[in-house]
C-alpha positions as CSV (number, residue, x, y, z in Angstrom):
1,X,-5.7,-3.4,23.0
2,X,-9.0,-3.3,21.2
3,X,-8.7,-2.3,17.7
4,X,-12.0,-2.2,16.5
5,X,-13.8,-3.7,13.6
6,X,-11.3,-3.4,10.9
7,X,-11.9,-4.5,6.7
8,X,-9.1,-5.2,5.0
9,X,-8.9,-4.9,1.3
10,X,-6.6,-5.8,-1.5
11,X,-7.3,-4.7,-5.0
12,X,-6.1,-6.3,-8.2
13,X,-7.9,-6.0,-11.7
14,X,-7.4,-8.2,-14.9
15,X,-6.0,-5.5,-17.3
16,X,-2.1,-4.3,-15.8
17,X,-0.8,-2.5,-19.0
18,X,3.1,-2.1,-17.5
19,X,3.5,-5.7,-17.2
20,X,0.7,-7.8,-18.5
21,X,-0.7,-10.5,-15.8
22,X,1.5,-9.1,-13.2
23,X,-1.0,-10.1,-10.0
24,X,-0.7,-13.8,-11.1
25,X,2.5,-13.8,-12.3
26,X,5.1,-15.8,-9.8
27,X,6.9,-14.4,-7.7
28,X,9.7,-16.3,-5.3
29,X,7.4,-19.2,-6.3
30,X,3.9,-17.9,-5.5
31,X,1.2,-15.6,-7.3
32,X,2.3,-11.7,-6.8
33,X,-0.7,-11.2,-5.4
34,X,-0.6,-13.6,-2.9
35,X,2.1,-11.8,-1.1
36,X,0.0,-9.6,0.2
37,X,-3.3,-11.2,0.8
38,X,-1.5,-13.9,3.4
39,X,0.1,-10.7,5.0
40,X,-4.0,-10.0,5.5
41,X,-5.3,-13.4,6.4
42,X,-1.9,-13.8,8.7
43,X,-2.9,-10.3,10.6
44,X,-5.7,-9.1,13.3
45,X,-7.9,-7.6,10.2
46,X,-11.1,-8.8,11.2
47,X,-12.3,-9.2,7.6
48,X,-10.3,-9.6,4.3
49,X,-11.7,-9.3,1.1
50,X,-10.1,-9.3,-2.0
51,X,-11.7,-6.6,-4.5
52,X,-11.4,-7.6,-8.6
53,X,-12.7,-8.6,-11.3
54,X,-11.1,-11.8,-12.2
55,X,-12.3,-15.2,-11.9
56,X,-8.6,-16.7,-11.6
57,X,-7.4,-13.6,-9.2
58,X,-10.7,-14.3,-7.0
59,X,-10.0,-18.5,-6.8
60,X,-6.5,-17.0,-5.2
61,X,-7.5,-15.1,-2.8
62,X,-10.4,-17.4,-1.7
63,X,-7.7,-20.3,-1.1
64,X,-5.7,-17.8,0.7
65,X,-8.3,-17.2,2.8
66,X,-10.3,-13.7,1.5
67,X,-13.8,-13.3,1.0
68,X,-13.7,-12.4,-3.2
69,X,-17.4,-12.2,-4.0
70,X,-19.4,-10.3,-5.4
71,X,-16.8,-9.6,-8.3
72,X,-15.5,-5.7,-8.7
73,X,-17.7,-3.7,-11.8
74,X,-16.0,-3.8,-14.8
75,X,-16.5,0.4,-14.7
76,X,-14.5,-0.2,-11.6
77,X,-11.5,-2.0,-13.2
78,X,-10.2,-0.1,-15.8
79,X,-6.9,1.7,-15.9
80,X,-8.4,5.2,-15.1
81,X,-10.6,3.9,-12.5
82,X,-9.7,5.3,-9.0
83,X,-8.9,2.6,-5.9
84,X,-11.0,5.6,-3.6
85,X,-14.0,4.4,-5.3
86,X,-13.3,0.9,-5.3
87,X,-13.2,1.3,-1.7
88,X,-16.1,2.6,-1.6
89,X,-17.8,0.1,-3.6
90,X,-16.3,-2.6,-1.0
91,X,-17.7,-0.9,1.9
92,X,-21.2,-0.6,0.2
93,X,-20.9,-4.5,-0.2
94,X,-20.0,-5.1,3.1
95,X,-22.7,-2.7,4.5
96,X,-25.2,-4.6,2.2
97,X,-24.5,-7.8,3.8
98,X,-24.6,-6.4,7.7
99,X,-20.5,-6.0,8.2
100,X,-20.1,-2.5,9.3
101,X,-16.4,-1.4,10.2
102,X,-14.1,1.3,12.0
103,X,-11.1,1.0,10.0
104,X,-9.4,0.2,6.8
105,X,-6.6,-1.4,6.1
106,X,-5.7,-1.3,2.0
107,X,-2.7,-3.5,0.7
108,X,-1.3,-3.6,-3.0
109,X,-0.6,-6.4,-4.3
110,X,2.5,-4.4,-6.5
111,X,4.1,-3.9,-3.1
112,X,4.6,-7.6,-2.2
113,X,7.0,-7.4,1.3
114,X,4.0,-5.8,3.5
115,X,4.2,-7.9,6.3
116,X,1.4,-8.5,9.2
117,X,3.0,-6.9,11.9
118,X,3.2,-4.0,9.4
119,X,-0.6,-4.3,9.6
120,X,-1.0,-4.7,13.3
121,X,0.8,-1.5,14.0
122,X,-1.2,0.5,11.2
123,X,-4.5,-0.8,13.4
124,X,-3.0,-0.2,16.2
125,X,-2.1,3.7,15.6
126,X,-5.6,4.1,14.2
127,X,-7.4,2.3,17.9
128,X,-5.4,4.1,20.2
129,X,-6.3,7.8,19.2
130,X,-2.6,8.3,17.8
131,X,-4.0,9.0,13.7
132,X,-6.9,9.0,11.7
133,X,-4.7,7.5,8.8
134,X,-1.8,5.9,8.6
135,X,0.6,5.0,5.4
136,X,3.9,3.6,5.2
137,X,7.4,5.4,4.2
138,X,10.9,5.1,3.8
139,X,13.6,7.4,4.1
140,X,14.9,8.8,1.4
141,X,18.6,7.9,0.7
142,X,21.4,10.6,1.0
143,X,22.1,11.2,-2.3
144,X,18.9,11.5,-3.2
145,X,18.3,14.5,-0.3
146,X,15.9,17.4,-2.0
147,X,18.5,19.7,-0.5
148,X,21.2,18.4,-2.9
149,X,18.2,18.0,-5.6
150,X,17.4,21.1,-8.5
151,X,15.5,21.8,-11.0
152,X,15.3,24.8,-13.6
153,X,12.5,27.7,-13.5
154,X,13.2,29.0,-16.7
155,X,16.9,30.2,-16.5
156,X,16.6,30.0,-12.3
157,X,17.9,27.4,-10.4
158,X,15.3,26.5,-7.6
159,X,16.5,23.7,-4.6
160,X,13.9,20.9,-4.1
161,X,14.4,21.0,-0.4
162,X,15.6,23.6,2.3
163,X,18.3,26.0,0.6
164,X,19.9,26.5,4.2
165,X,20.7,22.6,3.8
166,X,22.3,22.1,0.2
167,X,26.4,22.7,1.2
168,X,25.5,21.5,5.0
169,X,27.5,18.0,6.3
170,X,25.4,15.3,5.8
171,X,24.9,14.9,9.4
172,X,23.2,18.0,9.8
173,X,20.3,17.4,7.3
174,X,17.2,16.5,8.5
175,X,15.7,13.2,7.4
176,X,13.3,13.5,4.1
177,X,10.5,10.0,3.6
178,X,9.2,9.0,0.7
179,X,5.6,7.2,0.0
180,X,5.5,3.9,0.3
181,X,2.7,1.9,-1.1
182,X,2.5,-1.2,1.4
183,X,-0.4,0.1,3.2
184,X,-2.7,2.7,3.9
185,X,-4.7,2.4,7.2
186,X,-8.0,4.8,7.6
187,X,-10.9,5.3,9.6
188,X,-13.8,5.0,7.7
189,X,-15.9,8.1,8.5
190,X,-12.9,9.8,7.6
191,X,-12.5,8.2,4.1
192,X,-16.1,8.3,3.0
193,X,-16.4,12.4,4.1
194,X,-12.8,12.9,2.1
195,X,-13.0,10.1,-0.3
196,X,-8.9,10.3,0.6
197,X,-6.8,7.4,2.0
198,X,-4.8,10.8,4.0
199,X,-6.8,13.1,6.1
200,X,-7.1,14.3,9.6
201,X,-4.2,13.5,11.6
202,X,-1.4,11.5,9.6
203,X,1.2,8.9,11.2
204,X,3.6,7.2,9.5
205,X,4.8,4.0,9.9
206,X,8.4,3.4,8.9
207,X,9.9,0.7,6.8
208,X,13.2,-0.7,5.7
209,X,14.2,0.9,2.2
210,X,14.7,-2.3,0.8
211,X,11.2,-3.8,0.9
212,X,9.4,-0.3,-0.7
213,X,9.2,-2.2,-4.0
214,X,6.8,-1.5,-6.2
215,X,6.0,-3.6,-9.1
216,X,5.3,-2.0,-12.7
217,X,8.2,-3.1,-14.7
218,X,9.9,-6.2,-15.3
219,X,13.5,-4.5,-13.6
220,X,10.9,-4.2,-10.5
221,X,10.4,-8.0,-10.6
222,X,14.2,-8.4,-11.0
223,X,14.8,-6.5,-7.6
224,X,11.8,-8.2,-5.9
225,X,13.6,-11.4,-6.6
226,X,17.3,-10.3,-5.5
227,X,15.1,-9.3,-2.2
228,X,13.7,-12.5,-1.5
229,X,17.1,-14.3,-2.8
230,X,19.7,-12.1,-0.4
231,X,16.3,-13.1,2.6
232,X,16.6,-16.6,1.8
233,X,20.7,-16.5,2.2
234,X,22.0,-18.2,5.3
């Protein structure tokens, strides 16, 4: 199958607040960062480019294998700067220099276990007329159902889910996903007239509960690690 021209883009900054140096820090005895820029480089993305601005984070991902220059705006790096417009500035870039694409593929280097294949399928989706965006989920477990969830509305008790599910068997609920942040997958035409990662018509592309890790706190490291550990067990 043809899948088009397709960019894809990871974006890391210099300044993480949550856990300071996060990108670089190692992880199962590489840079986090790396993680996800070889699941790029190892995929059928056309063209990988690593978006930041950092000298140390761009050597990384030009060993890897990403284009990193020119460097991202420092107006485009700060912690209230939105990855839609980085995007955006990326495409600009490329346009600048004659690369013109179909489709999008955006990875995050706090959600390290994206894998290539979870790449290829995202492209794949997009080239064969199936979605205009793709992103990735995972189910939610059963105790955390929205049916079996509440909240208070004053002094009402309001059900997160369907009401009609709450004192069903377990079997009979239906399947709830949450949002995973391995990848979002786009047409481009779609993205610049929405300026969303979401829009049109939205596939999702399923993965294991135990690789939806994303990386903000130093017990997120800890289960990254036990991940990689119970992977690397005989």
């Amino acid at each position: 199958m043809r899948l088009g021209r397709s960019l894809g883009i990871l974006p890391v900054r210099a300044g993480s607040e949550g856990v300071p140096g996060k990108n670089v820090r190692n992880l199962g005895g590489r840079p986090l960062m790396a993680w996800a820029a070889e699941a790029l480089v190892s995929s059928r993305v056309n063209y990988s480019f690593c978006s930041t601005d950092s000298q140390e984070m761009a050597a990384i991902a030009t060993e890897i294998g990403l284009a990193s220059e020119p460097l991202r705006p420092h107006g485009l790096a700060t912690s209230t700067s939105r990855v839609a417009e980085t995007v955006r500035h990326v495409l600009s870039e490329m346009e600048s220099q004659g690369r013109y694409f179909d489709h999008v593929v955006l990875v995050q280097a706090t959600s390290p276990f994206v894998t290539s294949k979870d790449i290829d399928e995202a492209l794949e989706m997009l080239s064969d007329g199936q979605a205009d965006s793709v992103l990735t989920v995972s189910r939610v477990p059963e105790h955390f159902h929205p049916s079996i969830m509440y909240r208070m509305r004053g002094d009402r008790l309001e059900i997160a889910g369907d009401e009609s599910e709450s004192f069903a068997r377990r079997q009979e609920r239906e399947p709830w996903f949450r949002r995973a942040g391995l990848l979002y997958a786009f047409k481009v035409n779609r993205f610049l007239d929405s300026m969303s990662f979401i829009s049109g018509k939205v596939k999702l592309l399923h993965i294991e509960e135990n690789r939806d890790v994303d990386i903000d706190s130093e017990s997120d490291f800890a289960r990254a690690e036990e991940f990689i550990n119970s992977c690397a067990k005989p």
